[in-house]
GUDO-986644 format. One record per atom (N, C-alpha, C): atom name; y, z, x; residue number from 1; residue in one letter. Coordinates in steps of 0.05 Angstrom, whole numbers, plus 5000, padded with zeros to 4 digits. Layout:
! residues N
PT  site  north    up  east  pos  code
PT    CA      Y     Z     X  NUM     A
...
***
This chain:
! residues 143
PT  site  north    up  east  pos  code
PT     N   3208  1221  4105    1     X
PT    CA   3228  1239  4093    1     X
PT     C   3215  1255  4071    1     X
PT     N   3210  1282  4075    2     X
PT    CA   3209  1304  4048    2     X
PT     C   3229  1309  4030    2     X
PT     N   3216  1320  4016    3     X
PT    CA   3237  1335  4005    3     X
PT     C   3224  1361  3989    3     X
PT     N   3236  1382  3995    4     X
PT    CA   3223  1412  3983    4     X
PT     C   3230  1409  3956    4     X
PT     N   3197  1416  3952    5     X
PT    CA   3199  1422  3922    5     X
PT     C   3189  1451  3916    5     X
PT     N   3199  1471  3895    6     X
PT    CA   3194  1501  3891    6     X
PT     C   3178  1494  3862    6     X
PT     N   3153  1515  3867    7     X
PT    CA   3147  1516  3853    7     X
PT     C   3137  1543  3840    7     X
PT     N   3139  1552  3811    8     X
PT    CA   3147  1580  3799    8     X
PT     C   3109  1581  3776    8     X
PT     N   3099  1592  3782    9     X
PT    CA   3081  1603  3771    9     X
PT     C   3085  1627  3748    9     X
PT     N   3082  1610  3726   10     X
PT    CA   3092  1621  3697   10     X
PT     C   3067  1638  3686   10     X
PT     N   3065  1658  3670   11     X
PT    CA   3052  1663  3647   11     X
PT     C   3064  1649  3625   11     X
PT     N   3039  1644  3606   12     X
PT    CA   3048  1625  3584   12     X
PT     C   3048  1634  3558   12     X
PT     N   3082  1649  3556   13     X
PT    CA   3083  1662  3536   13     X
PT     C   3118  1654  3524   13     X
PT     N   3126  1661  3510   14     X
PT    CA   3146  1655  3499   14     X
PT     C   3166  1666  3509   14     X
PT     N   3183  1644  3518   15     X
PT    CA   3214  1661  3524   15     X
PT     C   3204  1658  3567   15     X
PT     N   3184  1654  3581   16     X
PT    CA   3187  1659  3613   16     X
PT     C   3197  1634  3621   16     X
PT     N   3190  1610  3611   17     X
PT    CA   3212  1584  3622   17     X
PT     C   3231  1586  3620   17     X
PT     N   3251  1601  3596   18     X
PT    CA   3275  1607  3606   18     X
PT     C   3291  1624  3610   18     X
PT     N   3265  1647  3627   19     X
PT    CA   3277  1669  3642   19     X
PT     C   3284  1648  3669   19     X
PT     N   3261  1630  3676   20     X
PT    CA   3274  1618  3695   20     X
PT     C   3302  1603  3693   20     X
PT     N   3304  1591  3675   21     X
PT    CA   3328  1569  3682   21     X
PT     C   3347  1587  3679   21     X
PT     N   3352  1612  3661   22     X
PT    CA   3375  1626  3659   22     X
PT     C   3376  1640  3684   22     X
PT     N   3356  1648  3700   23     X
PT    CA   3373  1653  3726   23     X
PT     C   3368  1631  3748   23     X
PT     N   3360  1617  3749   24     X
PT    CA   3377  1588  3765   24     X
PT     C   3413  1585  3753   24     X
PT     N   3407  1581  3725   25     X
PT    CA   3435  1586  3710   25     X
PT     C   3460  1609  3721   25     X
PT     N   3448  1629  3722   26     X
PT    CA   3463  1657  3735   26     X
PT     C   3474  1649  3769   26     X
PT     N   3451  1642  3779   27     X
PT    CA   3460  1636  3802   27     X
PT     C   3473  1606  3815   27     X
PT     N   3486  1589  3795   28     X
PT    CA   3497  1564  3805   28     X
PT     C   3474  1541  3805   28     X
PT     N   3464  1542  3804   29     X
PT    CA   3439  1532  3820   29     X
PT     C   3425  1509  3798   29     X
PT     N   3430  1480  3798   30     X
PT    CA   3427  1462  3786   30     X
PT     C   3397  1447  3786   30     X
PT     N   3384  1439  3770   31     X
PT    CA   3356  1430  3772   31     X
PT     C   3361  1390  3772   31     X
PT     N   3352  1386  3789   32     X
PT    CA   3357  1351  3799   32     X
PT     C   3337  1336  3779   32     X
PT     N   3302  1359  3778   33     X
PT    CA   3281  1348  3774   33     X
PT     C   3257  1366  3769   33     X
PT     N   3241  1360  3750   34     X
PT    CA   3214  1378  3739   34     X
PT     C   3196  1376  3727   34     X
PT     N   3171  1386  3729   35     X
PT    CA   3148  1374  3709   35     X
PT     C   3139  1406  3712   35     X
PT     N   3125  1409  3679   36     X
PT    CA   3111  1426  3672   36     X
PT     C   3080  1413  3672   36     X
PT     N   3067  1435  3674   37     X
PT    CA   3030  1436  3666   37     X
PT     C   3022  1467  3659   37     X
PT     N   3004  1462  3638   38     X
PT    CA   2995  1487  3632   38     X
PT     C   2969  1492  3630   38     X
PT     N   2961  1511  3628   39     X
PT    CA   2935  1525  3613   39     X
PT     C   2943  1532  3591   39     X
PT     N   2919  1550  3582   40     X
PT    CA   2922  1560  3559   40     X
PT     C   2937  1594  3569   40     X
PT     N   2939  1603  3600   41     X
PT    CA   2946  1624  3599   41     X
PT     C   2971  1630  3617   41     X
PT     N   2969  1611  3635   42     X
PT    CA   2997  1603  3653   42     X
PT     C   3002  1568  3662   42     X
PT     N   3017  1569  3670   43     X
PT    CA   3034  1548  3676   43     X
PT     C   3048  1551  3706   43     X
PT     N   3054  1523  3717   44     X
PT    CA   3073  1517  3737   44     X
PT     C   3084  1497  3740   44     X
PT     N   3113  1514  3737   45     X
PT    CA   3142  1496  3735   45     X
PT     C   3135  1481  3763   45     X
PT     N   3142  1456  3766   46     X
PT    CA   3159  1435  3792   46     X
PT     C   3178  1430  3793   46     X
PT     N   3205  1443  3805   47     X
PT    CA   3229  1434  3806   47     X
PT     C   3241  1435  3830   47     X
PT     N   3256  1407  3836   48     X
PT    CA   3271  1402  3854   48     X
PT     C   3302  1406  3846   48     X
PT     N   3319  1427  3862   49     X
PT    CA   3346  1444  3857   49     X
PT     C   3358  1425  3873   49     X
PT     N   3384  1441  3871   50     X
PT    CA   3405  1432  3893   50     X
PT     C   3400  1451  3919   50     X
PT     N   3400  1478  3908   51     X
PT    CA   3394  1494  3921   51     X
PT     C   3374  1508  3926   51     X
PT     N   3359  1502  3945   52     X
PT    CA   3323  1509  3942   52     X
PT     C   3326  1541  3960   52     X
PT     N   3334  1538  3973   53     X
PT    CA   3331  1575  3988   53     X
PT     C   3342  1602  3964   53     X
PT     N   3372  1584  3959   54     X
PT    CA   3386  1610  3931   54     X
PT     C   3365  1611  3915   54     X
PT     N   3354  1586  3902   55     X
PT    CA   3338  1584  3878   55     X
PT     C   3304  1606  3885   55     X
PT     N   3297  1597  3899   56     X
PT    CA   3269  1616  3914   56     X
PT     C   3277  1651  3918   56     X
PT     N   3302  1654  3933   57     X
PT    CA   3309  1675  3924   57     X
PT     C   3304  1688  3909   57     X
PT     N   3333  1675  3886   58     X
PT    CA   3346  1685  3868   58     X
PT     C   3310  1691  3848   58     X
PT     N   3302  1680  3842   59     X
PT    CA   3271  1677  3828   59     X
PT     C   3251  1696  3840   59     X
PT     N   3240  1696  3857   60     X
PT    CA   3228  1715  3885   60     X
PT     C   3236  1749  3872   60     X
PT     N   3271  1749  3874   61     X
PT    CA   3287  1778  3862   61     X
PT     C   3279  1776  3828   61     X
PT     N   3271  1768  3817   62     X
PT    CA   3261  1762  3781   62     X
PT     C   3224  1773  3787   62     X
PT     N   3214  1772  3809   63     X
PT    CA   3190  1780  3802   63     X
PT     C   3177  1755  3797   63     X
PT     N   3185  1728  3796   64     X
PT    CA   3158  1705  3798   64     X
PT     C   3151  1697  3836   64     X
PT     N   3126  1686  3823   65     X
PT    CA   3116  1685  3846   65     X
PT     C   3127  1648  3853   65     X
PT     N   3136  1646  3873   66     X
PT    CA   3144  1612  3882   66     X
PT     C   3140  1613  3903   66     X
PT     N   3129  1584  3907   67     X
PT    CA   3112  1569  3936   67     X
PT     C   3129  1544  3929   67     X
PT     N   3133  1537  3963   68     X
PT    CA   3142  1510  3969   68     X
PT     C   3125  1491  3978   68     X
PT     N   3127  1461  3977   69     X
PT    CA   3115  1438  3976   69     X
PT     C   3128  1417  3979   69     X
PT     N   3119  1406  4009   70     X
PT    CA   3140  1371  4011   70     X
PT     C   3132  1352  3994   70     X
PT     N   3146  1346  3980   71     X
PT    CA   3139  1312  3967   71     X
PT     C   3158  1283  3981   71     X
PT     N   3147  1272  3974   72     X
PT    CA   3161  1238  3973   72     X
PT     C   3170  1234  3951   72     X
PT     N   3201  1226  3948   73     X
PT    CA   3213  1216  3923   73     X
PT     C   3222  1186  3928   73     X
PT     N   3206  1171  3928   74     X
PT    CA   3202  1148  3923   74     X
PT     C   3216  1132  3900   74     X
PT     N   3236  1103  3909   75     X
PT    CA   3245  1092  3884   75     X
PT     C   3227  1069  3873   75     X
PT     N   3225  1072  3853   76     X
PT    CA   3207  1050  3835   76     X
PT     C   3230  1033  3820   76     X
PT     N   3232  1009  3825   77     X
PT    CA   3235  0992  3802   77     X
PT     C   3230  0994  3773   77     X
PT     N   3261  0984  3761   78     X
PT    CA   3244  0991  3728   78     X
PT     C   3244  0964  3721   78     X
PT     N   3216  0962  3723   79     X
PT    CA   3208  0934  3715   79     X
PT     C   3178  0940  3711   79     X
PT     N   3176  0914  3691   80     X
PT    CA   3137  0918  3686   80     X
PT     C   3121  0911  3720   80     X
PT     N   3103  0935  3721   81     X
PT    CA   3089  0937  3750   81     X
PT     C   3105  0946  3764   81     X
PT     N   3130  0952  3775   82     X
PT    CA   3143  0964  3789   82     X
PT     C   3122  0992  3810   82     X
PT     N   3119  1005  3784   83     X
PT    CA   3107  1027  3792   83     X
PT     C   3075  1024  3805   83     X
PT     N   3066  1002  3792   84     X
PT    CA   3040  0993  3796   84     X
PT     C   3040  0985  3831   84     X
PT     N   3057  0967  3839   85     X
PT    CA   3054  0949  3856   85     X
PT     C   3062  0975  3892   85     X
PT     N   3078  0999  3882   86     X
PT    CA   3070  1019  3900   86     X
PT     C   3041  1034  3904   86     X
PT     N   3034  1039  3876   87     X
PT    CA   3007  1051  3877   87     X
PT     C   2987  1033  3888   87     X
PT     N   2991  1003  3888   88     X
PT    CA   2976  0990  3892   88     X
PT     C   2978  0991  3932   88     X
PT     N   3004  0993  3943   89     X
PT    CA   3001  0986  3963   89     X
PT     C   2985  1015  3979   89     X
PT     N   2992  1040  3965   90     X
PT    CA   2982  1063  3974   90     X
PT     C   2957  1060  3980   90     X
PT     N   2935  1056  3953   91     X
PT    CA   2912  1050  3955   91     X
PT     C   2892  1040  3970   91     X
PT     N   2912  1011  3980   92     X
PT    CA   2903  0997  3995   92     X
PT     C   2898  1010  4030   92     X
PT     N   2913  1034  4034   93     X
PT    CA   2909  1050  4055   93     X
PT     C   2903  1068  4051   93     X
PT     N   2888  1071  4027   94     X
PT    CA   2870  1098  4024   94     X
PT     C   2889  1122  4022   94     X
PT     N   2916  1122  4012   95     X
PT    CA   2939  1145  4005   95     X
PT     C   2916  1153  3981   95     X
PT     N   2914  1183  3972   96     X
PT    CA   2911  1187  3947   96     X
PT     C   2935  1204  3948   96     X
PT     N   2948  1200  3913   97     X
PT    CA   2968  1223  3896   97     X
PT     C   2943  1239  3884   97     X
PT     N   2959  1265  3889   98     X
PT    CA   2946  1289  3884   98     X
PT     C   2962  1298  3851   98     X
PT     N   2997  1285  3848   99     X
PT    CA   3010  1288  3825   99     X
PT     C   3042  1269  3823   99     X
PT     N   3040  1277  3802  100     X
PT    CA   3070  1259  3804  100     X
PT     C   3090  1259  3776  100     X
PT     N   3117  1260  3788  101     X
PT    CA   3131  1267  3762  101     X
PT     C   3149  1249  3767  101     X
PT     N   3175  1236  3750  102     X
PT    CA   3191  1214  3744  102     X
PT     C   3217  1224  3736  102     X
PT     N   3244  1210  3749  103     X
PT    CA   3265  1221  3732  103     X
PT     C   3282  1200  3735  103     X
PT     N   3309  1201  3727  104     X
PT    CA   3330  1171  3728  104     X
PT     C   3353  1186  3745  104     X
PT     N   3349  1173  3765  105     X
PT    CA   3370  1181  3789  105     X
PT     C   3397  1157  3792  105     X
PT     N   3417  1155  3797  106     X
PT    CA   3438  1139  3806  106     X
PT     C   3430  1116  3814  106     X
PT     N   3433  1091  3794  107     X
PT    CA   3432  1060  3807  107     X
PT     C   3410  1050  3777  107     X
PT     N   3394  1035  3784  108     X
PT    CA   3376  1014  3766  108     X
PT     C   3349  1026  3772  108     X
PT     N   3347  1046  3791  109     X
PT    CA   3311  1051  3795  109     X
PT     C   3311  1082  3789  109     X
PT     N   3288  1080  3773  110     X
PT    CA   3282  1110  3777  110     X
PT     C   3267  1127  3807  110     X
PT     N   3260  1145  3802  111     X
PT    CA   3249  1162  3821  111     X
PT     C   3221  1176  3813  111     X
PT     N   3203  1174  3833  112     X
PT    CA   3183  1191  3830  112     X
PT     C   3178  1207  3851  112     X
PT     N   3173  1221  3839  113     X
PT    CA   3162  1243  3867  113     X
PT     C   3134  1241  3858  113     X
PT     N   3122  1250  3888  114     X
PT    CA   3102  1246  3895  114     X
PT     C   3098  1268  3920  114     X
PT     N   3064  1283  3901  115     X
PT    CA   3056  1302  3919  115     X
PT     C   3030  1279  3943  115     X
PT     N   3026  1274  3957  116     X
PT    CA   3004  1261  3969  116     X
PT     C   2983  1281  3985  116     X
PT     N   2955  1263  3984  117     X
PT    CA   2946  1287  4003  117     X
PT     C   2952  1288  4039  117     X
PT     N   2962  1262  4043  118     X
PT    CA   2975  1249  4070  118     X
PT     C   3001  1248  4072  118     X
PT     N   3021  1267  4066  119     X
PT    CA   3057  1254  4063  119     X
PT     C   3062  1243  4081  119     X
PT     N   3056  1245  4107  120     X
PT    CA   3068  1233  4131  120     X
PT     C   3056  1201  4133  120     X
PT     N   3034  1202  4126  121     X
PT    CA   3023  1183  4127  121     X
PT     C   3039  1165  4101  121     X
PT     N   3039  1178  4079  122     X
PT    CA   3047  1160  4056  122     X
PT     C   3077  1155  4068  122     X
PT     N   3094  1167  4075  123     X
PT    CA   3121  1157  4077  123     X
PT     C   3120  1136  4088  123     X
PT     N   3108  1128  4124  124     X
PT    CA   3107  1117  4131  124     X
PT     C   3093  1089  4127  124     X
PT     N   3076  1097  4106  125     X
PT    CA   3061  1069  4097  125     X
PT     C   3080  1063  4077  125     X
PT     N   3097  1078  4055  126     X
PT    CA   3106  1060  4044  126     X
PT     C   3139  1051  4057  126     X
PT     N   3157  1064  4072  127     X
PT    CA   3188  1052  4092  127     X
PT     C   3170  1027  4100  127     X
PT     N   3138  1032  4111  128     X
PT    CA   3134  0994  4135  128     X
PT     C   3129  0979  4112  128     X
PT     N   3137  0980  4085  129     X
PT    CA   3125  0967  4064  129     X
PT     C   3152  0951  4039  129     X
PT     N   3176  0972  4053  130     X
PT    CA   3200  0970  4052  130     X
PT     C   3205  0978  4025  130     X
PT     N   3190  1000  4016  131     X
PT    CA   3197  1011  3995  131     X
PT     C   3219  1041  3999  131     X
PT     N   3236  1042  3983  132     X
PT    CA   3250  1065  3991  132     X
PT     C   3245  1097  3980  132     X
PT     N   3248  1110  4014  133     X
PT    CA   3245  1140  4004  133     X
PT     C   3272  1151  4007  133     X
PT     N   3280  1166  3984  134     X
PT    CA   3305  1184  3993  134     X
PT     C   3298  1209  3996  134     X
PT     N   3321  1222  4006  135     X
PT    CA   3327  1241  4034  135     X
PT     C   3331  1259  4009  135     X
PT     N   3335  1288  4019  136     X
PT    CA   3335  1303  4000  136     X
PT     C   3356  1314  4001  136     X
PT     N   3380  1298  4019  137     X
PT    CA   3410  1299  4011  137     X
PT     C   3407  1288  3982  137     X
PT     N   3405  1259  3976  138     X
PT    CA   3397  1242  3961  138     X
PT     C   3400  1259  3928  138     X
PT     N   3368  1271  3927  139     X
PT    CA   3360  1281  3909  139     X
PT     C   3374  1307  3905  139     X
PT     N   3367  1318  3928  140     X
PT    CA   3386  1357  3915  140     X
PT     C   3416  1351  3909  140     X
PT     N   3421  1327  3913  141     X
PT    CA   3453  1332  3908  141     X
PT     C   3467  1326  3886  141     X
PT     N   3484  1350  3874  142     X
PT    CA   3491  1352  3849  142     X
PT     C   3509  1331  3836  142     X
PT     N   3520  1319  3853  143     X
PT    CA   3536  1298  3842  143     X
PT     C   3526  1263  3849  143     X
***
């Protein structure tokens, strides 16, 4: 199970992070999930919407440049090692994470997403491992 993630290639100057959110804002369009990274001269936003086609759009019509990317949003336990004892099982089949961001989704576990350099492979190694991936009903959904 994927889930599309958009991603917005910033210049890193004052006031362009929230040219973005004000038009996600303009256009309905709710953010589930996100991690920033920068340089010293641009940046790129990671955010998972509700609405990933309006949002790419609506952004696309603003003049940034956005590329899409499947991740795995994986639930982790919040517990000490939780997070460990996935990475650990990945490893053990040679998954590498290429990145990864964290948020608190509905219930007792958080969520990570996870870019891999294998997704198909990682999903499936971690469902036979009986760790859970959600669907990107799951995650894009606003309520």
């Amino acid at each position: 199970m994927m889930v599309e993630q958009i991603s917005i290639f910033l210049e890193n100057k004052a006031g362009r992070l929230a040219e973005v959110t004000q038009t996600l804002a303009n256009n309905g369009i709710n953010i589930n999930a996100l991690a920033l990274a920068d340089t010293s001269e641009f940046g790129i936003l990671r955010l998972i919407v509700d609405k990933h086609e309006e949002a790419k759009k609506a952004l696309k019509e603003k003049g940034f440049t956005v590329g899409r990317t499947n991740v795995v949003a994986v639930e982790v336990p919040h517990t000490p090692g939780g997070l460990n004892s996935i990475l650990q099982t990945l490893g053990k089949n040679n998954i590498n994470v290429e990145y990864m961001y964290g948020f608190y989704h509905k219930g007792e576990s958080a969520v990570n997403v996870i870019r891999f350099d294998q997704p198909e492979k990682a999903a499936e190694v971690l469902q036979a491992n009986g760790i859970r991936i959600f669907s990107s009903q799951e995650i894009c959904s606003s309520k």
